[in-house]
C-alpha positions in Angstrom: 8.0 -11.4 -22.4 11.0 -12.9 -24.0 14.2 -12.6 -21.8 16.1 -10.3 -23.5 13.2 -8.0 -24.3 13.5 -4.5 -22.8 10.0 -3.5 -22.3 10.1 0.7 -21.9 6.5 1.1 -23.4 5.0 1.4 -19.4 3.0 4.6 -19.7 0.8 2.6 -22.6 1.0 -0.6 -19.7 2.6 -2.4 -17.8 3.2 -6.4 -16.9 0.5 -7.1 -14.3 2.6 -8.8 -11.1 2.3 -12.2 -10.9 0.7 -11.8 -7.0 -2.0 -10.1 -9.1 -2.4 -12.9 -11.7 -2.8 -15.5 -8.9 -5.4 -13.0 -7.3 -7.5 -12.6 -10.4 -6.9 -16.3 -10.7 -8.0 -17.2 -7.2 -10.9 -15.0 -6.9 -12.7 -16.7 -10.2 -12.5 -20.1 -9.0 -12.8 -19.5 -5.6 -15.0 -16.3 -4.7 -17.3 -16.9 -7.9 -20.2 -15.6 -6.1 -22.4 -12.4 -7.0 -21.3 -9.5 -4.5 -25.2 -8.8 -5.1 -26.0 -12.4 -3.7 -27.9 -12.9 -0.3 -26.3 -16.1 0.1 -22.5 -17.2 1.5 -20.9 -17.4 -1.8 -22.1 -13.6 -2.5 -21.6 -12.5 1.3 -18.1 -13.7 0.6 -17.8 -11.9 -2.7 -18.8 -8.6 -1.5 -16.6 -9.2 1.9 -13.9 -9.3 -0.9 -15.2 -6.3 -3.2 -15.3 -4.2 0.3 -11.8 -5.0 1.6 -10.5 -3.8 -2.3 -12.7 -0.4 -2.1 -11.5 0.0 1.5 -7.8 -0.1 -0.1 -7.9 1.6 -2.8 -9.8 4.5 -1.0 -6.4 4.6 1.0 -4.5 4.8 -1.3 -6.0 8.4 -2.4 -6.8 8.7 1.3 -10.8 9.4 0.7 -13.4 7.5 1.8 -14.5 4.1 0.7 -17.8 5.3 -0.6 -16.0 7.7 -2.2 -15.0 5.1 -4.9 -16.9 3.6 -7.9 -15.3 1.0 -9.8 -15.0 1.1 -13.3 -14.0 -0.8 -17.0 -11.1 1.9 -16.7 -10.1 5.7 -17.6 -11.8 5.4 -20.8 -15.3 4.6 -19.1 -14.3 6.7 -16.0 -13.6 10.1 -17.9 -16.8 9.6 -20.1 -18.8 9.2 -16.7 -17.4 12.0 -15.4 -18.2 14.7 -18.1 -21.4 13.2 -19.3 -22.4 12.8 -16.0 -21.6 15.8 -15.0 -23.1 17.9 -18.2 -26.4 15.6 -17.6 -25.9 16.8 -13.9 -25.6 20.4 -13.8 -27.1 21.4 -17.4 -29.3 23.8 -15.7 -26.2 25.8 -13.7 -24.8 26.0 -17.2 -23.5 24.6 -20.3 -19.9 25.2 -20.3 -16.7 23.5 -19.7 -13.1 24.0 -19.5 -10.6 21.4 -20.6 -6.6 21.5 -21.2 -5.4 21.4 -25.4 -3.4 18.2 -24.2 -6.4 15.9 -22.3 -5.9 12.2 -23.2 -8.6 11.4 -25.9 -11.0 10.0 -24.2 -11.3 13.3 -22.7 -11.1 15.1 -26.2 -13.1 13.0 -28.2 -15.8 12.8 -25.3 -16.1 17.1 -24.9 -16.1 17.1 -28.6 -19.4 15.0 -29.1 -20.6 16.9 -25.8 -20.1 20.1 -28.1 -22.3 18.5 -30.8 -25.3 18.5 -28.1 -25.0 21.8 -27.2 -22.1 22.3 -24.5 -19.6 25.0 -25.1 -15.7 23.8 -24.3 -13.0 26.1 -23.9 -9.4 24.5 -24.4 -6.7 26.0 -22.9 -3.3 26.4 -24.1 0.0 25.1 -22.8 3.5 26.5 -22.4 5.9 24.8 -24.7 7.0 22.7 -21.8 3.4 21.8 -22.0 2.1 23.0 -19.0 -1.2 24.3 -18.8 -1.5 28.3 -19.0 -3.4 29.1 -15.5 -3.3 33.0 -16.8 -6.0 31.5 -19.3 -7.7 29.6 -17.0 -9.1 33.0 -15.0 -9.7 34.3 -18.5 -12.2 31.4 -19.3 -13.5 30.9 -16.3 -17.8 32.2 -16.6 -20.8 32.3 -14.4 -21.9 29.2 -16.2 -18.9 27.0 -16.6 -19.9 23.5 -14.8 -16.6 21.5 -15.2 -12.9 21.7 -15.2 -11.3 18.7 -16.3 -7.2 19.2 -16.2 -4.9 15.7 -16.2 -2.8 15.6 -13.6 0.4 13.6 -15.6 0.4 14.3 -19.3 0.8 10.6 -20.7 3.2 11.4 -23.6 5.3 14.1 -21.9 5.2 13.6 -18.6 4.5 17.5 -17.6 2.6 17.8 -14.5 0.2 20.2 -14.6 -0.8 22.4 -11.7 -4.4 21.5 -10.4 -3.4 22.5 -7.2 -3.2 26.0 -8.3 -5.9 25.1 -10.6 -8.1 24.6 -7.8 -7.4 27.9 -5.8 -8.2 29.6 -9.0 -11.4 28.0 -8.8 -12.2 28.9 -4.9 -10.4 32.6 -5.4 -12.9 33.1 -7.8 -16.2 31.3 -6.0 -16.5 29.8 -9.4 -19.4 26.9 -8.7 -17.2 24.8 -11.5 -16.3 21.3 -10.1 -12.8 20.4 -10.7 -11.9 16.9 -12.4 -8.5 15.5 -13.2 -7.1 12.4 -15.1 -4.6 10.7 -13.1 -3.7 7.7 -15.2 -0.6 8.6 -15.3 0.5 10.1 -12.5 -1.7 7.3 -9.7 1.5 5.2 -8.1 3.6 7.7 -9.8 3.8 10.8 -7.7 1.9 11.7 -4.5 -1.7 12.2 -4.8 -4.2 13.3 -2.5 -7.4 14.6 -4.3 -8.9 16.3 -1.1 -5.8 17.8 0.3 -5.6 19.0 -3.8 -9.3 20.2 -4.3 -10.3 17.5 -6.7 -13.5 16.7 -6.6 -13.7 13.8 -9.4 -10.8 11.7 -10.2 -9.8 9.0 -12.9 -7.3 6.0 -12.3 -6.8 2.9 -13.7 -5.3 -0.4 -13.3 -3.4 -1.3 -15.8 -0.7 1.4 -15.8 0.3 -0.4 -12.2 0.9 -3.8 -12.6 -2.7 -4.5 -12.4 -5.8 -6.0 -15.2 -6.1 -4.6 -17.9 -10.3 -3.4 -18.0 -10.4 -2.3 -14.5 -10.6 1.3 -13.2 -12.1 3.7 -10.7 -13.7 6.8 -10.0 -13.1 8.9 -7.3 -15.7 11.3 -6.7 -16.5 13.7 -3.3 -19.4 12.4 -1.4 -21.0 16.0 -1.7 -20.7 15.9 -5.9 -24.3 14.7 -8.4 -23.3 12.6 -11.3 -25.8 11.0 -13.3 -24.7 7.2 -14.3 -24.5 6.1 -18.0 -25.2 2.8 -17.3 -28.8 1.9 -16.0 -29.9 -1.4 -14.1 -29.6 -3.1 -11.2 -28.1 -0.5 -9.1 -24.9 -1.5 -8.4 -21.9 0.6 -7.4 -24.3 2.9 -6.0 -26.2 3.4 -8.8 -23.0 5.0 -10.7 -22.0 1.7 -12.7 -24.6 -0.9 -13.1 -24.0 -4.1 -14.3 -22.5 -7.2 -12.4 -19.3 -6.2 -10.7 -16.1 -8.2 -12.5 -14.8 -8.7 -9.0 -11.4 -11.0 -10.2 -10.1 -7.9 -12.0 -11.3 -5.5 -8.8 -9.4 -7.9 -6.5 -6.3 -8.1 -8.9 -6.4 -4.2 -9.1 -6.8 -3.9 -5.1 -3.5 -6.0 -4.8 -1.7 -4.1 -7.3 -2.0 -0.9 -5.5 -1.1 -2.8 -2.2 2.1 -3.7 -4.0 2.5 -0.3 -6.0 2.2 1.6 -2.8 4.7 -0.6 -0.9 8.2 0.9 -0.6 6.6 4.0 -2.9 9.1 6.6 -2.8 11.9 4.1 -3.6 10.2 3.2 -6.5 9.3 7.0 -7.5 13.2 7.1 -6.8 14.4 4.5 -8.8 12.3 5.7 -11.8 13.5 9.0 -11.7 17.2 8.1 -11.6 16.6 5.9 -15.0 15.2 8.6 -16.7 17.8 11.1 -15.8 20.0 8.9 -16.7 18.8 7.8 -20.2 18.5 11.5 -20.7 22.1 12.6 -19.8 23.2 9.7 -21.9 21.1 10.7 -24.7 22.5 14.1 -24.4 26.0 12.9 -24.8 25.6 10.4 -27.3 23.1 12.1 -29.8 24.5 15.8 -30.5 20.9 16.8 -31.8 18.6 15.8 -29.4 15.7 17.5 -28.5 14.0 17.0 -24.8 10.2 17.5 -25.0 9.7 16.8 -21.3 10.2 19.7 -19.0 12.7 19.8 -16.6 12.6 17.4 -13.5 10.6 19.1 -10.9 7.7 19.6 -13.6 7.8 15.9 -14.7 6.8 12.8 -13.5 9.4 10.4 -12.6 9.0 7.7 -15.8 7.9 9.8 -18.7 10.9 10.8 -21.0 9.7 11.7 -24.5 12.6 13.4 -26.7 12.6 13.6 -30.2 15.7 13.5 -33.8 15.6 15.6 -37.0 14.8 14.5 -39.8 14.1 11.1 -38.1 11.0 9.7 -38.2 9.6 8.4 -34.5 7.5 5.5 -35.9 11.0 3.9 -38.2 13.0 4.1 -35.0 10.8 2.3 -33.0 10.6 -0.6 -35.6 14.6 -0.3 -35.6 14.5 -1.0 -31.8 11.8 -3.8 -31.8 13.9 -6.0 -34.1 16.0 -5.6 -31.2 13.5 -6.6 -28.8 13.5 -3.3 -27.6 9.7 -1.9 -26.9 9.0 1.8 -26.7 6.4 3.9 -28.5 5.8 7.5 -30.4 3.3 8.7 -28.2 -0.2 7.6 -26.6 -1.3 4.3 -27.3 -4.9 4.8 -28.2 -3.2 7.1 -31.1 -0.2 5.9 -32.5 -1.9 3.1 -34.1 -3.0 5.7 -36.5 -0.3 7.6 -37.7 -1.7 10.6 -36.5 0.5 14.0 -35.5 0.7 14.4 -31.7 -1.6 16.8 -30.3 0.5 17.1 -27.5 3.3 18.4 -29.1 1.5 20.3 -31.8 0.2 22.2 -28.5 3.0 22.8 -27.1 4.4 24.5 -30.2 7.1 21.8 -31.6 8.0 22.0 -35.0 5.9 19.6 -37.2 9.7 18.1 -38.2 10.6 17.2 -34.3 6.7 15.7 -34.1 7.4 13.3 -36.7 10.4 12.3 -34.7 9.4 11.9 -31.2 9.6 8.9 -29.0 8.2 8.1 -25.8 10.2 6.2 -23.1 8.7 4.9 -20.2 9.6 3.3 -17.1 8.5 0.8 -14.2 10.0 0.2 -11.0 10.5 -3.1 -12.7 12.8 -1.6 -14.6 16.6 -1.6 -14.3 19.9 0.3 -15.7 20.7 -2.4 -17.9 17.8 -1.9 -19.8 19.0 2.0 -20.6 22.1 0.4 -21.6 20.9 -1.9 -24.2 18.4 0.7 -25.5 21.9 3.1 -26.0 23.6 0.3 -27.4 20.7 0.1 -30.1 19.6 3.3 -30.8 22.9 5.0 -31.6 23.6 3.1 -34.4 20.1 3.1 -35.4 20.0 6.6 -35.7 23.7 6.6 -37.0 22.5 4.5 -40.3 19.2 6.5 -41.3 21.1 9.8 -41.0 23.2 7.8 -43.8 20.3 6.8 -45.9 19.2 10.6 -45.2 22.1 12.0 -46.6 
C-alpha cells in the first residue's frame, strides 16, 4: 500500500501483519514437513499445527478438538449446512436462515433447496436485525439447522443468537444452531458455548491473517458429514494435506488480534462514531443504514446519498487513494442491488447510493480526515452535474 493510501475497505480484508508474513514465511522453509509424517520433519509440523489449534481454540474458549481448519468462511459455511442436511436428513429436511446471510450461506441453502430441503428466511427490522418473533413462528418438528450471522458484513447489525438460542432450548426444538462470525471474530466478544452455538464460521483474513485460511468450530457432541473425502485428516472433516504456513500465519494473527482487545474494539468504535458525527454535520442528507451503537459492531459504518450513486463515489475516492466499498465483496463486483438493504426495507434510490466504511485497529483519525476532505467535495460536484 502506497503511503498516502487510506485503506477503509477492512470488512472485505485486511493487511496481514508483517509478524504473520514472516510466520507463513518461516514455516515453508523451515517446518516443510507433512503434519501426517511419522518422521521429525512431520513430528515437528504437527507440534506446530497443534500449538495453532490449541490457540485459536482459546480464543473462542472451546476445546482444541473442537476446531477444524479450513480454506475459509466460504468452505466453512458450505461444510456446515451440507454437512449438516447430509447429517440429520432423516430428523428432517428443513432449515432456517436470516434474509441477510452472507452468500455463501444464501447461494449454498438455495442449491440445498434444489435437492429437496425446505429453507425458511426470516425477515429483518429496518435496522436489519433479525425478527426473533418470526423465528418461533418458523420454527417445526423437523427443522435441523439454524444458521443466523452473528455481524452482518455490510451493516454491521449484530444479530441476537443469544436470544436465538434460548428460543431454540425454550422450545426443545432438536435444531442445531449455526452462526457466521466473519465479521464479528476479533471484533466483539465471542464465546460460542457461553452463547449456545453449536457450529461456528471464522476466518483469517478479516484479522490480519492469510488470505485462504479458516476454521470451523463445531461442539464435540454435533455429526457433520465431511465434503471432502481422503486421507482423513482434520478428523476426517477436511481431508486433504493440511496448508500449515497459512494455519501458523492465522494462529499468530489471532495471538496479535486478541492482544490489548478491547483497546482495539475501542479504538474502532471511536473512528466510526466519529466519521459518523462528522458525516452528519458535513453532508445535510445523509442517511445511516447501521443501527445505533449498541446494536453494531465496532468498524462497520455503511450510510448511504440521494440521488448519488455508491459505485461513482467510490471511484471518486480511489483516484484519491482513498479505498472503501458499496457493500460485500464477493458482490459488488457485479453491480448487483444489496440484499441487505433491500431486506431491510431501504428505498431502491438510497441502495444505489450506499457505501460501506470499514475500520482496523490499524487504522487512525487521520485517515477520517482525509476521507472528509475528499468526499465532500466529491459529493458537492455530482449533485452539480445532478442538477
Amino acid at each position: 500500500m502506497r503511503n498516502k493510501d487510506v485503506y477503509l475497505d477492512n470488512a472485505a480484508t485486511t493487511r496481514p501483519y508483517e509478524e504473520v508474513v514472516q510466520a507463513v514465511s518461516d514455516t515453508m522453509l523451515k517446518t516443510y514437513g507433512n503434519p501426517s509424517s511419522l518422521h521429525q520433519l512431520g513430528i515437528e509440523a504437527e507440534e506446530a499445527l497443534e500449538k495453532s489449534r490449541e490457540m485459536t481454540a482459546a480464543s473462542l474458549q472451546v476445546e482444541p478438538g473442537e476446531v477444524t481448519f479450513t480454506s475459509g468462511g466460504t468452505e466453512t459455511n458450505n461444510l456446515v449446512l451440507k454437512g449438516i442436511g447430509r447429517a440429520r436428513q432423516r430428523a428432517g429436511r428443513h432449515i432456517i436462515a436470516s434474509a441477510i446471510e452472507h452468500k455463501s450461506v444464501l447461494n449454498t441453502l438455495q442449491a440445498m433447496e434444489e435437492d429437496g430441503f425446505e429453507v425458511t428466511y426470516l425477515p429483518v427490522t429496518s435496522g436489519g436485525i433479525v425478527d426473533t418473533d418470526a423465528l418461533k413462528e418458523a420454527l417445526r418438528d423437523d427443522t435441523i439447522l439454524v444458521s443466523i450471522m452473528h455481524v452482518n458484513n455490510e451493516t454491521g447489525a449484530i444479530q441476537p443468537v443469544d436470544q436465538v438460542a434460548d428460543i431454540l432450548r425454550k422450545n426443545r426444538s432438536q435444531a442445531l444452531l449455526h452462526s457466521d462470525a466473519v465479521q464479528s471474530y476479533g471484533k466483539i466478544p465471542l464465546h460460542p458455548r457461553q452463547s449456545g452455538i453449536d457450529l461456528l464460521t471464522v476466518s483469517s483474513h478479516k484479522i490480519h491473517g492469510p488470505k485462504g485460511m479458516g476454521a470451523l468450530y463445531k461442539n464435540r457432541h454435533v455429526r457433520l458429514l465431511p465434503l471432502i473425502e481422503g486421507g482423513e485428516q482434520e478428523g476426517g472433516l477436511r481431508s486433504g494435506t493440511v496448508n500449515l504456513p497459512a494455519v501458523v500465519g492465522f494462529a499468530k494473527a489471532v495471538e496479535l488480534n486478541f492482544h490489548k482487545a478491547f483497546e482495539k474494539q475501542r479504538h474502532m468504535r471511536h473512528l466510526k462514531n466519529e466519521l459518523q458525527a462528522r458525516l452528519k454535520d458535513r453532508l445535510d442528507d445523509v442517511v445511516i443504514n447501521t443501527p445505533e451503537d449498541e446494536h453494531a459492531a465496532p468498524h462497520i459504518l455503511n450510510f448511504s446519498i440521494p440521488r448519488m450513486k455508491g459505485e461513482v463515489l467510490l471511484r471518486q475516492l480511489e483516484k484519491e487513494g482513498i479505498f472503501v466499498s458499496t457493500g460485500a465483496a464477493c458482490t459488488s463486483g457485479r453491480n448487483t442491488p444489496s440484499h441487505v438493504l433491500n431486506a431491510m426495507g431501504v428505498e431502491d434510490e438510497m441502495v444505489q447510493g450506499a457505501l460501506r466504511i470499514s475500520f482496523s485497529a490499524e487504522n487512525q483519525e487521520e485517515d477520517i480526515t482525509r476521507f472528509m476532505q475528499q468526499i465532500v467535495p466529491a459529493v458537492e460536484r455530482l449533485k452539480k452535474l445532478i442538477r
